[in-house]
Structure formats: C-alpha cells, structure tokens
C-alpha positions as CSV (number, residue, x, y, z in Angstrom):
1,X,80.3,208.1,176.9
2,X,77.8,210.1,175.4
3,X,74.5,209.8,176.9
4,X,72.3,212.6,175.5
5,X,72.7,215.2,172.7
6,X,71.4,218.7,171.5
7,X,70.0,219.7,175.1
8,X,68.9,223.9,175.3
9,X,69.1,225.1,178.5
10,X,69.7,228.3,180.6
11,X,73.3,228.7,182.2
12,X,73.3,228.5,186.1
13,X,76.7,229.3,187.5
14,X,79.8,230.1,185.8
15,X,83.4,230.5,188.2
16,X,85.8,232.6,185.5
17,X,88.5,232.2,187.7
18,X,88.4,228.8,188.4
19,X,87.0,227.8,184.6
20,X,84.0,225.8,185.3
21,X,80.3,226.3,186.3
22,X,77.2,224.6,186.2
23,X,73.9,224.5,183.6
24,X,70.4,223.7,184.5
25,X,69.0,220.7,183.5
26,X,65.4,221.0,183.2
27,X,63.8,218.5,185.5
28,X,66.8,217.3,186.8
29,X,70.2,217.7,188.5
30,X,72.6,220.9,187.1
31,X,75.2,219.5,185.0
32,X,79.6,220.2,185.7
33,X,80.7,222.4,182.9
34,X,84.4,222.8,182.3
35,X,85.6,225.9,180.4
36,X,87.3,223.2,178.4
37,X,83.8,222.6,177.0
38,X,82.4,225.7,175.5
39,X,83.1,226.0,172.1
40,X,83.8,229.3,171.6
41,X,87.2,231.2,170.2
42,X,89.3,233.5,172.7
43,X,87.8,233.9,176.0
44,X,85.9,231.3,177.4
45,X,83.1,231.9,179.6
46,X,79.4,232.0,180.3
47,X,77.0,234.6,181.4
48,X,74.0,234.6,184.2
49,X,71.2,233.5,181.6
50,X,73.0,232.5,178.9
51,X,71.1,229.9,176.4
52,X,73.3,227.4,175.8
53,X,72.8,223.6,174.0
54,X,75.3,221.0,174.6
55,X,75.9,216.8,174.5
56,X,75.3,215.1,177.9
57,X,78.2,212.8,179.1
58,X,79.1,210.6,181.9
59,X,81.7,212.1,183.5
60,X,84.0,210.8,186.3
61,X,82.3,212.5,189.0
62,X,78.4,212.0,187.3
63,X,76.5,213.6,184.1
64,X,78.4,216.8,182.5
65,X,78.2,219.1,179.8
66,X,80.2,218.9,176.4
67,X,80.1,220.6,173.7
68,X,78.6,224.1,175.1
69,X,77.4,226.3,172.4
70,X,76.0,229.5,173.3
71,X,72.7,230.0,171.5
C-alpha cells in the first residue's frame, strides 16, 4: 500500500553483499530499502550520500522504500 510518493532524501546505509540498506527520512525513522527497489540497470547499489527520491510503502516489517531513483 502506498503511503507517500516522490520523497528526496540522502542515502544512509547500503549492505552490497546482502542487497539492502537504509535511507533517511527526514524527521523521522530510516526507511528498509531492498536492492530489489532501486531502479537502476546492471548493478544495483547505493553510495554513502547518494540523493535518492522514492514512493513510501507499508511494508511487512513497517514503512519502506520503493521505487529508488538516484537523483
């Protein structure tokens, strides 16, 4: 269920090896991000500082990111 779209934040944490990571949500809790999630082509990953805008969803375990676009 979507719950909130076209959010710009700055990426937190990103785990390569495990494919998921976290972005801040200003004023609020970092949101779950699953590699699964960035759109990008080829390898999928974020970077330290990264300015990324994505949809915010209820997820299973709480809020998480969809749709990641780096910006």
């Amino acid at each position: 269920m979507l719950v909130q779209t076209n959010e710009i934040f700055t990426k937190v944490f990103f785990n390569d090896s495990k494919g998921f990571g976290f972005v801040g949500q200003e004023g609020g809790k970092d949101l779950f991000v699953h590699h699964s999630a960035i759109q990008k082509e080829g390898f999928i990953s974020l970077a330290e500082g990264d300015r990324v805008s994505f949809d915010v969803v209820q997820g299973t375990k709480g809020p998480a990111a969809e749709n990641v676009r780096k910006r």
